[in-house]
C-alpha angles and dihedrals in degrees: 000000000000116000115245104194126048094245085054090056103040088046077054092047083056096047094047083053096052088050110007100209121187115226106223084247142343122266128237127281099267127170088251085053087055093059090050089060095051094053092051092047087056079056098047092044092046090051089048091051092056105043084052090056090053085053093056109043074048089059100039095047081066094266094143095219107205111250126256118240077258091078120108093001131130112241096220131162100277094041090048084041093048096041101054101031121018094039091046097055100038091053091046087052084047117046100017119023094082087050086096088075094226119145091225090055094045093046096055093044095059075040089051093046110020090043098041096059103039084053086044094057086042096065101027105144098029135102130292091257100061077054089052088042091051099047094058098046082058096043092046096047085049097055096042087056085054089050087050107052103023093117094065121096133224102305110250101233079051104053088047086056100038097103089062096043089040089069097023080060090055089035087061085040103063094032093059070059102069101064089072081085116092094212144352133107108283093228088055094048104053099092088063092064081059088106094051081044093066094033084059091052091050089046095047089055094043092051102048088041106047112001148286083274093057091056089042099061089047092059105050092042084054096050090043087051083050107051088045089055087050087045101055085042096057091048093039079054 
């Protein structure tokens, strides 16, 4: 049963945490997914709030925090494009897409990743068309991989093995995340990608719960949070 109230999911987001169990699919957008959503974005957003606290009395009790690749940038149109809506969906695509366990999934993922890059070294040096050309040959093999097998179900070897993908995939997740970080030592900065630790953990339960779509919103809705953060800040400086 689906919780109704945000105490109820997050209690189910605790309980997921303790015994990560994965459903045999996800079910379809509904309006009642879409709360859900909703309940486990006002955590996310909650998470990231206070992490972001923690940064800040750092900061202000004299700890030099390394910068982000942010600082000093212009926000402008493409960056704030590119950071809430082109970087959410490829990392979901990335890193949890494939978290279902399906064989279609899987297989347009490796598609997605495997086919786009040998294509991408093909046609180095050419036009952007041949670029254009090579990315929806892949997008289209991958979807049809996805039409093809969309009747199997989570692969069994996979489902037995699912608590320890489940964090390895947050684990990936946060660790793309440190080389936003223009230098420090990795090991040293690992405590700084806890925010996108726990947002992976949000976005791993969302997606095996309610859909790639549902992790997908999150995400966006987190990034966009995030930039407008980085944006007041910028006019209040």
């Amino acid at each position: 049963m689906h919780a109704t109230t945000l105490r109820g999911e997050w209690a189910r987001f605790g309980s997921f945490l303790r015994r990560p169990v994965l459903p045999e699919r996800a079910p379809l957008p509904s309006l009642s997914n879409l709360a859900a959503t909703g309940r486990l974005l006002v955590l996310d957003l909650i998470i990231m709030l206070i992490l972001l606290a923690i940064g800040s009395l750092a900061s202000a009790s004299g700890i030099e925090l390394p910068e982000t690749a942010l600082a000093g940038m212009e926000l402008g149109p493409g960056l704030i494009l590119a950071a809430v809506i082109v970087a959410p969906l490829g990392e979901e695509i990335a890193f949890r897409s494939w978290l279902s366990g399906r064989p279609g999934h899987l297989l347009a993922l490796i598609l997605v990743l495997g086919g786009g890059a040998s294509a991408a070294l093909a046609v180095a040096g050419r036009e952007q068309a041949y670029y254009l050309a090579a990315t929806g040959v892949t997008l289209l093999l991958a979807a049809l991989a996805i039409f093809a097998l969309r009747r199997r179900g989570a692969m069994g070897w996979f489902t037995r093995i699912f608590p320890v993908v489940f964090w390895i995939s947050a684990l990936l997740f946060a660790s793309a995340h440190l080389f936003n970080f223009a230098e420090g030592n990795l090991l040293a900065l690992a405590p700084l990608v806890l925010p996108q630790f726990a947002t992976g953990l949000v976005l791993g339960y969302a997606r095996v719960n309610y859909g790639l779509w549902s992790s997908m919103l999150i995400h966006v809705l987190h990034n966009s949070a995030f930039i407008g953060l980085v944006l007041l800040a910028n006019g209040a400086g």
